[in-house]
Biopython code that builds the backbone (N, CA, C, O; Angstrom):
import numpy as np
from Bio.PDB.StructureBuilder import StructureBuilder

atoms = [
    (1, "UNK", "N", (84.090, 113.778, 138.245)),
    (1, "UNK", "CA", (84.598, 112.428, 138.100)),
    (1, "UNK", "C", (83.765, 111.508, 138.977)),
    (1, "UNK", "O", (83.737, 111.783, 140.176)),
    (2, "UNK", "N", (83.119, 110.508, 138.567)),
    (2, "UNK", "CA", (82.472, 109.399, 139.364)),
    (2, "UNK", "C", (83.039, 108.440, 139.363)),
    (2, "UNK", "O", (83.510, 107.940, 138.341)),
    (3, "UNK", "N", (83.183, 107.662, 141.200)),
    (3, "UNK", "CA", (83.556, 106.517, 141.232)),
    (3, "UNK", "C", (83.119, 105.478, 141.507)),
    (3, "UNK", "O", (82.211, 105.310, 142.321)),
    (4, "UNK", "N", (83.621, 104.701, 140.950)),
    (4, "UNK", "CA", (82.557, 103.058, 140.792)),
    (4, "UNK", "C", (83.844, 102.232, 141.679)),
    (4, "UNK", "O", (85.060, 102.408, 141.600)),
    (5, "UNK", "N", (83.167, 101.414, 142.414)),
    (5, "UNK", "CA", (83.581, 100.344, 142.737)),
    (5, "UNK", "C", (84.197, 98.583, 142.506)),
    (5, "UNK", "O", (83.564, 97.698, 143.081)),
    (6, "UNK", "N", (85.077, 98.310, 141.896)),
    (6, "UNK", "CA", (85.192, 96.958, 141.362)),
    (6, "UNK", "C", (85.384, 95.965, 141.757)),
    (6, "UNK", "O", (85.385, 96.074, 142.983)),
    (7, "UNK", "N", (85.573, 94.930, 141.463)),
    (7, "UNK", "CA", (86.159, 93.556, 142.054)),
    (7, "UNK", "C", (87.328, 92.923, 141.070)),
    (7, "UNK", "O", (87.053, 92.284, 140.055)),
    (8, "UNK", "N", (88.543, 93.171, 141.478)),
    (8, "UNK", "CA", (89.831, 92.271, 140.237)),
    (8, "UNK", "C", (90.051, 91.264, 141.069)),
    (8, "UNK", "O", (90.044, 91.677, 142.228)),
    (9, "UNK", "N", (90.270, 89.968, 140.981)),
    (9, "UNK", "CA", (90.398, 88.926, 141.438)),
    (9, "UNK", "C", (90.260, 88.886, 142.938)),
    (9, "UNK", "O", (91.170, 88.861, 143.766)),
    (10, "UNK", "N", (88.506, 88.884, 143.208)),
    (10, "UNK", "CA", (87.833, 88.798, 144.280)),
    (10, "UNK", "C", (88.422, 90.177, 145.371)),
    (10, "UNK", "O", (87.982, 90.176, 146.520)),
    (11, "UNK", "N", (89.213, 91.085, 145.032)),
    (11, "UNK", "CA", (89.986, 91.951, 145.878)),
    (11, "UNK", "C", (88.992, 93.530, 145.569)),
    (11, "UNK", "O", (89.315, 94.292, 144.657)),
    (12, "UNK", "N", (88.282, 93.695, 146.113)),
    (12, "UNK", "CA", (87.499, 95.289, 146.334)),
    (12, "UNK", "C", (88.504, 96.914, 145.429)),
    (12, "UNK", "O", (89.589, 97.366, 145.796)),
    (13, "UNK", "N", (87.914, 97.255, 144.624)),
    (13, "UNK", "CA", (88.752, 98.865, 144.704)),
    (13, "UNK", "C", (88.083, 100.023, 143.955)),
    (13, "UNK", "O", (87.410, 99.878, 142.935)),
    (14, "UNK", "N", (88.342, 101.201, 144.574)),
    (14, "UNK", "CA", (87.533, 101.874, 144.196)),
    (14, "UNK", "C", (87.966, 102.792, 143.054)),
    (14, "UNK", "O", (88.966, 103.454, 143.331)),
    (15, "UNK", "N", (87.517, 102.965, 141.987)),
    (15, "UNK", "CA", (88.592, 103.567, 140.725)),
    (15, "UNK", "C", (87.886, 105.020, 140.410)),
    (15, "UNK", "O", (86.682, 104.926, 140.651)),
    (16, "UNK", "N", (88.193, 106.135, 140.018)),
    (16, "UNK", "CA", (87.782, 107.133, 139.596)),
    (16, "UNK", "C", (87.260, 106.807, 137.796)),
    (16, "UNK", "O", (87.722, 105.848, 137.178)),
    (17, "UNK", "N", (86.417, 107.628, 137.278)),
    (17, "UNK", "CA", (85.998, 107.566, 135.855)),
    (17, "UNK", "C", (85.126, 108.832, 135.427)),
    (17, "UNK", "O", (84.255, 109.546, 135.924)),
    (18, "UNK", "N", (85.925, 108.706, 134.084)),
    (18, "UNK", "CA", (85.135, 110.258, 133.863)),
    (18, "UNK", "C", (83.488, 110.027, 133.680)),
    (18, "UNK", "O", (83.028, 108.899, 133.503)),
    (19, "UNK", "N", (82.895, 110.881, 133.725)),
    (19, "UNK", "CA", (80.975, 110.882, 133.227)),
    (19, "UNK", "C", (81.411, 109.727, 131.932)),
    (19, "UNK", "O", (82.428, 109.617, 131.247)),
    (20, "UNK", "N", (80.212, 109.015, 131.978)),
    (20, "UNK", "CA", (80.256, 108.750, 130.858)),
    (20, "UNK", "C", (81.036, 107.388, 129.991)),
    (20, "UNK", "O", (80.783, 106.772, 128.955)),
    (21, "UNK", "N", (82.086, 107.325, 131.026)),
    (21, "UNK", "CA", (83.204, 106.344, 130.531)),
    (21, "UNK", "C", (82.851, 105.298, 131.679)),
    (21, "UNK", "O", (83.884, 105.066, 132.308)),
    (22, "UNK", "N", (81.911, 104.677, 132.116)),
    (22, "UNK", "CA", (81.353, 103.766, 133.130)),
    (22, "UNK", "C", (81.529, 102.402, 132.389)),
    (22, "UNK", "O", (82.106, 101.465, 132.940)),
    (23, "UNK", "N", (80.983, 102.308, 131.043)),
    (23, "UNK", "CA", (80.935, 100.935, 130.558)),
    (23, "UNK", "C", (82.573, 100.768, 129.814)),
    (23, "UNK", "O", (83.048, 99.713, 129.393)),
    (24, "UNK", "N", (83.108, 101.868, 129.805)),
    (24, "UNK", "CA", (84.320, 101.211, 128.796)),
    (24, "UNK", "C", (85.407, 100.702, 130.307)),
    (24, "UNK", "O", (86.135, 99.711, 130.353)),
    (25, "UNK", "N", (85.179, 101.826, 131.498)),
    (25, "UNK", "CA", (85.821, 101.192, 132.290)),
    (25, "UNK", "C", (85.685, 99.944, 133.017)),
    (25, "UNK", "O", (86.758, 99.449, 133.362)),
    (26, "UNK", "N", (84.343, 99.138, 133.424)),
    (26, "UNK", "CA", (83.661, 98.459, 133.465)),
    (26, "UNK", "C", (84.430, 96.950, 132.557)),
    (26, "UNK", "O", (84.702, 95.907, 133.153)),
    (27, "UNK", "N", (84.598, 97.102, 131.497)),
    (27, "UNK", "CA", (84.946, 96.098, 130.244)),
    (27, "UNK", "C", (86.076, 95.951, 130.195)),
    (27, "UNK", "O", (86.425, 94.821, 129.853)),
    (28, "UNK", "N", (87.422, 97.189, 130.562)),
    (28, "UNK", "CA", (88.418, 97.205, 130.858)),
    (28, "UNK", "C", (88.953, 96.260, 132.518)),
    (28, "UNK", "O", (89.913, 95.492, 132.583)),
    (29, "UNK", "N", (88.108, 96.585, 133.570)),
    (29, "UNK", "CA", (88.290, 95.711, 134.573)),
    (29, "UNK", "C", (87.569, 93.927, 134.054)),
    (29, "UNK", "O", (88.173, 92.983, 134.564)),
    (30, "UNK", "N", (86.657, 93.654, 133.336)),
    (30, "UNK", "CA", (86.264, 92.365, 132.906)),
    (30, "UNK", "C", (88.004, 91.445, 132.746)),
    (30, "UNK", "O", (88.478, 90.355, 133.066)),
    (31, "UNK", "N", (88.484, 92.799, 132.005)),
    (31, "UNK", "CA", (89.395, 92.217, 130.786)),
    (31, "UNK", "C", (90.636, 91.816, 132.006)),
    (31, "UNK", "O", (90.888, 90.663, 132.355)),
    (32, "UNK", "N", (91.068, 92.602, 132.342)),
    (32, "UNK", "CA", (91.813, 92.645, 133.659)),
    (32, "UNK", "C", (91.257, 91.412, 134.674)),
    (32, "UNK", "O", (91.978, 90.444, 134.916)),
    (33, "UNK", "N", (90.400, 91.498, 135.033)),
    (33, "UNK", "CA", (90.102, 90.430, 135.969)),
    (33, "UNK", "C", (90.320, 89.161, 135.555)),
    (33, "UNK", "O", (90.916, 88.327, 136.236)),
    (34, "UNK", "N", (89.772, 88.923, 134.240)),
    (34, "UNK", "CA", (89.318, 87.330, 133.455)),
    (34, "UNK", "C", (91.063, 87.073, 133.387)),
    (34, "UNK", "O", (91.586, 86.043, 133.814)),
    (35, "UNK", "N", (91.870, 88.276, 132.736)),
    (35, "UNK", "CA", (93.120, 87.635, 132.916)),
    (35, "UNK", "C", (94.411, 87.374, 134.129)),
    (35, "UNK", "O", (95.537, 86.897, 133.989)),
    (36, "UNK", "N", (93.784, 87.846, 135.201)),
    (36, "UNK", "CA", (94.778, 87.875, 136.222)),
    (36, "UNK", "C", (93.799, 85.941, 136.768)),
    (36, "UNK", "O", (94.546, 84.965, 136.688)),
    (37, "UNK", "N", (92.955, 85.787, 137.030)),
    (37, "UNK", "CA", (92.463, 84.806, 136.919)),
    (37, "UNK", "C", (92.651, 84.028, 136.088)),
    (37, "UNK", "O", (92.555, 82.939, 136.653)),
    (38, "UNK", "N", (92.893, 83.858, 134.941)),
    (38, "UNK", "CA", (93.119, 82.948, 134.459)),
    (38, "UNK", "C", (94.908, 82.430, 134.489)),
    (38, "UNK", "O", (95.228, 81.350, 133.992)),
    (39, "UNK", "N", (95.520, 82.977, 134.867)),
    (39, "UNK", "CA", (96.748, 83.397, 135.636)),
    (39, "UNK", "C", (96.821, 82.355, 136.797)),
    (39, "UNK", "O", (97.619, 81.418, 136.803)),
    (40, "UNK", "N", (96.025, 82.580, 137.652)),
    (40, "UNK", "CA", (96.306, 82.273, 138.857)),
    (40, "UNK", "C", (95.340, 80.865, 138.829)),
    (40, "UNK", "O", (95.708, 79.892, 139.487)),
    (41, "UNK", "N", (94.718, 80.840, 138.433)),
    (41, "UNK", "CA", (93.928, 79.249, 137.949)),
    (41, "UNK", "C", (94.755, 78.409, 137.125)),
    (41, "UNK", "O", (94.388, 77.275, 136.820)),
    (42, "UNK", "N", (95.894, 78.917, 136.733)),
    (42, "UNK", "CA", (96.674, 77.615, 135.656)),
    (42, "UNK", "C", (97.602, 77.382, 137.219)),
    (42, "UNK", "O", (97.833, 76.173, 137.233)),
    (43, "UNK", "N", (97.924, 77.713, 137.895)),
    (43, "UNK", "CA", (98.384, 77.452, 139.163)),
    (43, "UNK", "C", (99.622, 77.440, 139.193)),
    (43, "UNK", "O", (99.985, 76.508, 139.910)),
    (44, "UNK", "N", (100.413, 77.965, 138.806)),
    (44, "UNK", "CA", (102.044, 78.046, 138.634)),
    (44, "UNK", "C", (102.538, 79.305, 139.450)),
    (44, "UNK", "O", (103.608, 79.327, 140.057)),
    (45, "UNK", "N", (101.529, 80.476, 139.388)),
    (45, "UNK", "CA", (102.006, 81.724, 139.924)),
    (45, "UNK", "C", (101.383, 82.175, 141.428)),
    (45, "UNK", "O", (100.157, 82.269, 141.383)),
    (46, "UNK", "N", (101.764, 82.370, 142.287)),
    (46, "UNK", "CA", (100.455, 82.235, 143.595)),
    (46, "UNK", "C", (100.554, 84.061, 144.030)),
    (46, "UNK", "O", (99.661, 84.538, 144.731)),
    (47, "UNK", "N", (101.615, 84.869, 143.573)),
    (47, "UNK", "CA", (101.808, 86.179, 143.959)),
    (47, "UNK", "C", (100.706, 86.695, 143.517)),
    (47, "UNK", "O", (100.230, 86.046, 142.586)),
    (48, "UNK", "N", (100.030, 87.745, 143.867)),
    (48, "UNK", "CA", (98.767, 88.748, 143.449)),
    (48, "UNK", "C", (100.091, 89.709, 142.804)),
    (48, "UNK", "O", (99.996, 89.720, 141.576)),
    (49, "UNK", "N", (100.663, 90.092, 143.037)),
    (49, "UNK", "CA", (101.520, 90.997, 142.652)),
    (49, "UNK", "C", (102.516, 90.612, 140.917)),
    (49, "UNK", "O", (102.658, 91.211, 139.852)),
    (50, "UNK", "N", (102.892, 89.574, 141.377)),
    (50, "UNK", "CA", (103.052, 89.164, 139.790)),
    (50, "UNK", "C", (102.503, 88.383, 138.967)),
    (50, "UNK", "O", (103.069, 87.980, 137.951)),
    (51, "UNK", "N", (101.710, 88.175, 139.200)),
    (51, "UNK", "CA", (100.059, 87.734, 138.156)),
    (51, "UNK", "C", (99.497, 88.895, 137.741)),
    (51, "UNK", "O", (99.118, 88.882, 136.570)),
    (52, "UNK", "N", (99.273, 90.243, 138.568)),
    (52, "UNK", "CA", (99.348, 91.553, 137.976)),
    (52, "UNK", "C", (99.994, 91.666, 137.112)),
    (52, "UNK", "O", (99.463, 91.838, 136.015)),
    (53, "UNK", "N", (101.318, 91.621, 137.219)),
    (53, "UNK", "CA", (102.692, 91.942, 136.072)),
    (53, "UNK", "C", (102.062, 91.360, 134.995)),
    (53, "UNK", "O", (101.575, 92.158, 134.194)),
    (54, "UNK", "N", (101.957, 90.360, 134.791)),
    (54, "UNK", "CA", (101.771, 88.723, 133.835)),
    (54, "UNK", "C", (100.993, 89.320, 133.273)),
    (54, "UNK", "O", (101.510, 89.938, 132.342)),
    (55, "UNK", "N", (99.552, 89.518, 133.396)),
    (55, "UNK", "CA", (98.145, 90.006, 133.357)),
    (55, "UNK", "C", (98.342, 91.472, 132.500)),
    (55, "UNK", "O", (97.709, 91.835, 131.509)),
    (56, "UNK", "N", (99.191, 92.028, 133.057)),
    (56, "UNK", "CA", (99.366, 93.125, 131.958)),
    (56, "UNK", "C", (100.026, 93.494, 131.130)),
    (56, "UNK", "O", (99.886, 94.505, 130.442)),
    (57, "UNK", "N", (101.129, 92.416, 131.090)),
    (57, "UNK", "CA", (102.609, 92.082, 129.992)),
    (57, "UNK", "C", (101.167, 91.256, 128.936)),
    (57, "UNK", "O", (100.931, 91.792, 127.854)),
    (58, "UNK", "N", (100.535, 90.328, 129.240)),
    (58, "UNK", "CA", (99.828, 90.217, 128.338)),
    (58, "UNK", "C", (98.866, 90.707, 127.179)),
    (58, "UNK", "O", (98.824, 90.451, 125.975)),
    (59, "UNK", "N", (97.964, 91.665, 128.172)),
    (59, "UNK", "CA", (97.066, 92.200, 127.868)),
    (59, "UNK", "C", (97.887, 93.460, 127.157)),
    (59, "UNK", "O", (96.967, 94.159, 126.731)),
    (60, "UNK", "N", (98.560, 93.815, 126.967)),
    (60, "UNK", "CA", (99.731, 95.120, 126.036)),
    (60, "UNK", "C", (100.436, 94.029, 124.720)),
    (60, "UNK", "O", (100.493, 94.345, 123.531)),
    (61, "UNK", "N", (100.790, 93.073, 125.150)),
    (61, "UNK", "CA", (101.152, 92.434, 123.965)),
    (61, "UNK", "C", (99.954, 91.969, 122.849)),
    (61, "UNK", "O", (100.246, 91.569, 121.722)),
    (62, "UNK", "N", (98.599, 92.083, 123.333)),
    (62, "UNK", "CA", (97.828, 91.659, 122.548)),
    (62, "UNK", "C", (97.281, 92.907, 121.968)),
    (62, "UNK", "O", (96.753, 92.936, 120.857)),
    (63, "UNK", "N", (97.450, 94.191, 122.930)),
    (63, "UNK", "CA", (96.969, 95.062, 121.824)),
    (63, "UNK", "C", (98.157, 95.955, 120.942)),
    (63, "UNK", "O", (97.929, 96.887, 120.171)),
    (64, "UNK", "N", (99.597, 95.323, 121.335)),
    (64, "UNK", "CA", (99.992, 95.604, 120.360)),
    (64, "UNK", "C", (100.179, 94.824, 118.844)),
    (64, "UNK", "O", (100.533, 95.379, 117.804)),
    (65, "UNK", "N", (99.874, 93.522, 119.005)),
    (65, "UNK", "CA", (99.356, 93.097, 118.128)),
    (65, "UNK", "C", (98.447, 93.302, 117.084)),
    (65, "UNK", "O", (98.631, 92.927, 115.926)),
    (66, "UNK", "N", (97.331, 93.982, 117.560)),
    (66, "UNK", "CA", (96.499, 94.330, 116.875)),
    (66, "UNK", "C", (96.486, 95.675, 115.850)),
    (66, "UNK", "O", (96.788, 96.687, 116.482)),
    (67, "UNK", "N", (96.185, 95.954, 114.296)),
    (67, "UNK", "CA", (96.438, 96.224, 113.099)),
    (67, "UNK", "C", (96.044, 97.985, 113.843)),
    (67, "UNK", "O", (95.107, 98.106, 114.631)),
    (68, "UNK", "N", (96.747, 98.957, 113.508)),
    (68, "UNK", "CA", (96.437, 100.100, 114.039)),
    (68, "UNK", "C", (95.840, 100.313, 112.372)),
    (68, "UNK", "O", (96.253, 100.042, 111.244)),
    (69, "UNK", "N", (93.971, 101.314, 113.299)),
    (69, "UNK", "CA", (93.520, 101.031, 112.034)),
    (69, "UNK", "C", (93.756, 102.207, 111.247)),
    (69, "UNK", "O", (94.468, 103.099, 111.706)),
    (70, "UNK", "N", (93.102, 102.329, 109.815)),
    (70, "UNK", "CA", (93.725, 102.979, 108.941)),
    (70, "UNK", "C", (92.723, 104.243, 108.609)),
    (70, "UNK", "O", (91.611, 103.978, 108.154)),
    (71, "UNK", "N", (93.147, 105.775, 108.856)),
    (71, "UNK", "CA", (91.540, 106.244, 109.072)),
    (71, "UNK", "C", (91.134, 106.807, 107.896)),
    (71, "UNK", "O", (91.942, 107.228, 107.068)),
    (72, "UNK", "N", (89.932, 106.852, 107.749)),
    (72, "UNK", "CA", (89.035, 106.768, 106.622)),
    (72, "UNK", "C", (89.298, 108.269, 105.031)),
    (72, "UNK", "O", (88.922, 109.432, 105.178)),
    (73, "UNK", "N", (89.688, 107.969, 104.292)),
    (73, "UNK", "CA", (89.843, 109.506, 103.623)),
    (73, "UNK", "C", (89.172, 110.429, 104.148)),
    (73, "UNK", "O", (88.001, 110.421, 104.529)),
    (74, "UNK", "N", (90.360, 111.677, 104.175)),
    (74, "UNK", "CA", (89.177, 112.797, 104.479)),
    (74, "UNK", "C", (88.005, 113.514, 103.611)),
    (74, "UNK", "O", (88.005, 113.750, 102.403)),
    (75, "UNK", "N", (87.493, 113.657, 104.110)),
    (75, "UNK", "CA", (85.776, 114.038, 103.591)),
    (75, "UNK", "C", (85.849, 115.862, 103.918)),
    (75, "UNK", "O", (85.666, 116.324, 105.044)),
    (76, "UNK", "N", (86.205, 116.872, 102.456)),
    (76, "UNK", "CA", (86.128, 117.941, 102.622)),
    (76, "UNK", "C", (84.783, 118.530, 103.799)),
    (76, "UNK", "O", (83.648, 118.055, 103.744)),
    (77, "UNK", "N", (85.106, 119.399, 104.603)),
    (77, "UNK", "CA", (84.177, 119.960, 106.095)),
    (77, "UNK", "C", (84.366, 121.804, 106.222)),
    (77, "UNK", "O", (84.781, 122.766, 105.577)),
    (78, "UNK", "N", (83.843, 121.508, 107.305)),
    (78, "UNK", "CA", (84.112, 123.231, 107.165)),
    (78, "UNK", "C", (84.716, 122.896, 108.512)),
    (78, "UNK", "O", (84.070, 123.560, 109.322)),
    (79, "UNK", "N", (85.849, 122.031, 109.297)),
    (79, "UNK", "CA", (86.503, 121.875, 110.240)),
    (79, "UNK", "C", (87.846, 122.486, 109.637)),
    (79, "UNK", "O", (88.068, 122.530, 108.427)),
    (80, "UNK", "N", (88.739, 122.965, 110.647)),
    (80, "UNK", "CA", (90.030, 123.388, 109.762)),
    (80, "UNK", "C", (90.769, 122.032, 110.131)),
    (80, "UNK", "O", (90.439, 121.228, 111.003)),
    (81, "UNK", "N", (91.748, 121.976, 109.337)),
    (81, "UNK", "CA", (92.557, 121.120, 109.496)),
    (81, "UNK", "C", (93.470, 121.089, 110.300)),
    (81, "UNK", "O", (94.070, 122.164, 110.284)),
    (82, "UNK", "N", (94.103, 119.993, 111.391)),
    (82, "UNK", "CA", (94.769, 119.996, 112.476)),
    (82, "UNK", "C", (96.211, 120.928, 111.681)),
    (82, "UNK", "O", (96.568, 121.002, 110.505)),
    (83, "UNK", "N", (96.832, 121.614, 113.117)),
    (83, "UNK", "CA", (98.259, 122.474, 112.803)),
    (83, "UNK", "C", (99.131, 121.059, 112.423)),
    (83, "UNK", "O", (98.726, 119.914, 112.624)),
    (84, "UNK", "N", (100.412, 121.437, 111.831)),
    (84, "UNK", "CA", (101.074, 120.798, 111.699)),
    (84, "UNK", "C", (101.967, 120.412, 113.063)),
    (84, "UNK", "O", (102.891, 119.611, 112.919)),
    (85, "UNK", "N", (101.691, 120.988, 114.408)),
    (85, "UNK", "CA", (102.438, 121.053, 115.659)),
    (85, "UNK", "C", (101.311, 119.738, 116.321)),
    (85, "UNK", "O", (101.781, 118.843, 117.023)),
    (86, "UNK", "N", (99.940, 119.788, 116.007)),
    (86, "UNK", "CA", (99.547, 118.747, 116.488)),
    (86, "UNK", "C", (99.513, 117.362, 115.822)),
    (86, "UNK", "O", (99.535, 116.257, 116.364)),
    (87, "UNK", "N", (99.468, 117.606, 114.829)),
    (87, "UNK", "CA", (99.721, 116.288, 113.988)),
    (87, "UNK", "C", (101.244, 115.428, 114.512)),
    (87, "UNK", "O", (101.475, 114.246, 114.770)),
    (88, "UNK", "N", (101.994, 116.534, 114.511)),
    (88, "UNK", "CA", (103.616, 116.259, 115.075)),
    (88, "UNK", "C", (103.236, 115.333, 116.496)),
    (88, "UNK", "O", (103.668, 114.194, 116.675)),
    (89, "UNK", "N", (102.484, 115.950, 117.307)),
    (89, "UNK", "CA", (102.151, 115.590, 118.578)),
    (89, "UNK", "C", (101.625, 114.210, 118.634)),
    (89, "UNK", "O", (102.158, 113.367, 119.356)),
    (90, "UNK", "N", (100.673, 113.969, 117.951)),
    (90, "UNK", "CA", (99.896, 112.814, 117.696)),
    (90, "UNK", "C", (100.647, 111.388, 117.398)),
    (90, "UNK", "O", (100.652, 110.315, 118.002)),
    (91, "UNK", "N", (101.376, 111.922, 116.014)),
    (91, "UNK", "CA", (102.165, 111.056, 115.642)),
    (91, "UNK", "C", (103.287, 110.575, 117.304)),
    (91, "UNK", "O", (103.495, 109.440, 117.733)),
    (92, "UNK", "N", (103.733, 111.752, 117.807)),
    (92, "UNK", "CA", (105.087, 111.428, 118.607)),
    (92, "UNK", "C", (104.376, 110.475, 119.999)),
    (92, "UNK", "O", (105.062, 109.667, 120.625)),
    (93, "UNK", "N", (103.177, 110.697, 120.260)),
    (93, "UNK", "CA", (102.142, 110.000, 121.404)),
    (93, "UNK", "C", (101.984, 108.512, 120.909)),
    (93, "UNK", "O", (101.915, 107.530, 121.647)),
    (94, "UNK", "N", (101.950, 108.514, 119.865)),
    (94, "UNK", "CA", (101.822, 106.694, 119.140)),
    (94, "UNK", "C", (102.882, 106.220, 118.849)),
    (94, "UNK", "O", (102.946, 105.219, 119.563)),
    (95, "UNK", "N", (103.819, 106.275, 118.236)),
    (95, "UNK", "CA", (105.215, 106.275, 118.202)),
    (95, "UNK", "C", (106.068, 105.778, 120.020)),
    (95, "UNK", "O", (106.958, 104.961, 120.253)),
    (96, "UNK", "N", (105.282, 106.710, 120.981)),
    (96, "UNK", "CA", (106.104, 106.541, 122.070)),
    (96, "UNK", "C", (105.497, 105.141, 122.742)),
    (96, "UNK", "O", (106.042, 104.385, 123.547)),
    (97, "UNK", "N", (104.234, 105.065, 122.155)),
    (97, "UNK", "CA", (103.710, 103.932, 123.542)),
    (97, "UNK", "C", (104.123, 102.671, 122.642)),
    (97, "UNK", "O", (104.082, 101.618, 123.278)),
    (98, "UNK", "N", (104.443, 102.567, 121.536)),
    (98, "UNK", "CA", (105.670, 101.416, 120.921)),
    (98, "UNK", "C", (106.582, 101.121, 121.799)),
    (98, "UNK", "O", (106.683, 100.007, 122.313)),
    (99, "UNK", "N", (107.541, 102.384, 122.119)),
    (99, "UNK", "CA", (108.919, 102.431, 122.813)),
    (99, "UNK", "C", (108.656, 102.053, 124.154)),
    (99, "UNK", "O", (109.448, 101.317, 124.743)),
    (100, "UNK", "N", (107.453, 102.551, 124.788)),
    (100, "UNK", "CA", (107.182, 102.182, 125.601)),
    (100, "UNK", "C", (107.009, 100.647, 126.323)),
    (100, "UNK", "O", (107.313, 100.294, 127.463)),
    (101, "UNK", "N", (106.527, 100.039, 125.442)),
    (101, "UNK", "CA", (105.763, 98.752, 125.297)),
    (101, "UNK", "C", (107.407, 97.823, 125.408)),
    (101, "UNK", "O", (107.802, 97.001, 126.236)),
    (102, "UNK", "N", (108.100, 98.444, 124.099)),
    (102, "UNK", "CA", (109.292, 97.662, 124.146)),
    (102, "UNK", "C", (110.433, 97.798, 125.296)),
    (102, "UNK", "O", (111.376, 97.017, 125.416)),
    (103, "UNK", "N", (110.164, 99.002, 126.174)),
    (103, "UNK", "CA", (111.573, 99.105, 127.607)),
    (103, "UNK", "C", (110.600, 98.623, 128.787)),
    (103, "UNK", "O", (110.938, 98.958, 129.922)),
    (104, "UNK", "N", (109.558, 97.954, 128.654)),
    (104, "UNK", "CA", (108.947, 97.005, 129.252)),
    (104, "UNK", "C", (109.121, 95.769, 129.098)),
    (104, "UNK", "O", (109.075, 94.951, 130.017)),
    (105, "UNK", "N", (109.362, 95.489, 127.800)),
    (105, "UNK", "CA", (109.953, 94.286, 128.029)),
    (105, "UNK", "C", (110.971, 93.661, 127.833)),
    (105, "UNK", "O", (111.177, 92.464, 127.634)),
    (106, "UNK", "N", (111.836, 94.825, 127.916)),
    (106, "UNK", "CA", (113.147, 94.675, 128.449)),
    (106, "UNK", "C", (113.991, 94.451, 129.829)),
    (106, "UNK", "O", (115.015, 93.868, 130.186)),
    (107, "UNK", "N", (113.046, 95.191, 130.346)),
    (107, "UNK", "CA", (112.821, 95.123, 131.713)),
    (107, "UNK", "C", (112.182, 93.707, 132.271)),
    (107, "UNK", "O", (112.565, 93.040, 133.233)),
    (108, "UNK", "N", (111.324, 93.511, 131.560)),
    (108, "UNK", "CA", (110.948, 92.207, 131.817)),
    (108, "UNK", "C", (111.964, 91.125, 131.560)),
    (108, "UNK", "O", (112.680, 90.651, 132.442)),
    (109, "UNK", "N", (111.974, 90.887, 130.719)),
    (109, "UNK", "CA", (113.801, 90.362, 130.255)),
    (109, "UNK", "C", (115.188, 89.694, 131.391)),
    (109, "UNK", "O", (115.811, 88.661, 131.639)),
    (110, "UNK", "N", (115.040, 91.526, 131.898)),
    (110, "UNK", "CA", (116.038, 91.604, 132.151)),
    (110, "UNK", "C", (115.877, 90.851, 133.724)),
    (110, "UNK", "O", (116.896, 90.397, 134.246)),
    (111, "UNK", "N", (114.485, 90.744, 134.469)),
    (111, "UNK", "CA", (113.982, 90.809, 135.749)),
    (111, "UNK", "C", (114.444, 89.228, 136.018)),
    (111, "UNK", "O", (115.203, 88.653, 136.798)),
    (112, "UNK", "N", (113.275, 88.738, 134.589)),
    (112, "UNK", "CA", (112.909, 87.484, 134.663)),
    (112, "UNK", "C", (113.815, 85.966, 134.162)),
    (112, "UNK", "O", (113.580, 84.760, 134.096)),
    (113, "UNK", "N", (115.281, 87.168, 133.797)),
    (113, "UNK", "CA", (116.722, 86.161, 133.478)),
    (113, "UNK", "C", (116.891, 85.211, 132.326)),
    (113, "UNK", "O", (116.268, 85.257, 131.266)),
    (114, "UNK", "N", (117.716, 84.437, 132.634)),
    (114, "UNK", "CA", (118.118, 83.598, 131.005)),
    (114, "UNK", "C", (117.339, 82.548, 130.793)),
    (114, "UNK", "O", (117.668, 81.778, 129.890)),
    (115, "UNK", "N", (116.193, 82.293, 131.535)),
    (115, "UNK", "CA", (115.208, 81.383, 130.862)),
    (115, "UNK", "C", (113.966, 81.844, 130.241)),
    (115, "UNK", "O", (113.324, 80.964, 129.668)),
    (116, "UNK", "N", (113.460, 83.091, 130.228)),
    (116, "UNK", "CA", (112.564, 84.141, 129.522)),
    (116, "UNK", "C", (111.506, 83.554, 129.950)),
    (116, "UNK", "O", (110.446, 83.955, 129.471)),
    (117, "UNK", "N", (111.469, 82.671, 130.757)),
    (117, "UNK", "CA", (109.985, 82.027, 130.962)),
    (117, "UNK", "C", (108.596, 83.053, 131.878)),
    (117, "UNK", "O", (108.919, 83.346, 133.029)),
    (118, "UNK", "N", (108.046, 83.249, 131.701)),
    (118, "UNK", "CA", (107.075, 84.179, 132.336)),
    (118, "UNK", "C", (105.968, 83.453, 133.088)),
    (118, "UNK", "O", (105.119, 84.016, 133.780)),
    (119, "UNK", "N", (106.101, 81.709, 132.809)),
    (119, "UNK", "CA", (105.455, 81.780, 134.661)),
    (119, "UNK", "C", (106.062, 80.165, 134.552)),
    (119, "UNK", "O", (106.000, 79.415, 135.527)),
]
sb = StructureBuilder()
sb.init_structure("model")
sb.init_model(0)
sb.init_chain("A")
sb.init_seg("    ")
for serial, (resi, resn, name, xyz) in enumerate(atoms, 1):
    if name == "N":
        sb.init_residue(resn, " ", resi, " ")
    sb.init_atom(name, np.array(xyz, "f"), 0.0, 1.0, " ", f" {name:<3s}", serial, name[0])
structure = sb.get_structure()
């Protein structure tokens, strides 16, 4: 595992990454940074701690937004075809980070009271 060093809103840290995964982690802190900053530049929120929150209630709502894509017919191989125990698996791993997504923001909800306002 190699670790790289970052900067999220001017604050130093050092993150672990597998070989290899340097630029996706890299693009992932961009994404993270540009939005906890842009957070804290509209000037309403001054916590590092919940501009984090904000920053990542966002950044989950936008990729759950986005069209889960649709994968391509299969193309007969000489691969065997997944068991039916992992397919089960697969499905229940995507399925959960839905549920997931949603007792987050319930929680959020529930934190942030009867005006739902988030900053």
């Amino acid at each position: 595992m190699k670790q790289l060093e970052v900067q999220i809103m001017g604050q130093s840290y050092l993150l672990g990454c597998p070989e290899g995964g340097e630029s996706r982690l890299l693009n992932a802190v961009e994404r993270v940074d540009s939005a906890m900053c842009k957070i804290r530049d509209g000037g309403k929120v001054k916590a590092r701690d919940r501009i984090a929150v904000l920053a990542s209630l966002n950044l989950a709502f936008d990729l759950s937004d986005r069209p889960t894509p649709v994968p391509a017919p299969a193309v007969a191989t000489h691969a065997p075809s997944p068991s039916p125990a992992a397919t089960t698996s697969t499905l229940n791993h995507v399925m959960g980070q839905g549920e997931a997504i949603a007792s987050l923001l319930q929680r959020l909800d529930a934190v942030l009271g009867e005006d739902g306002r988030l900053i």
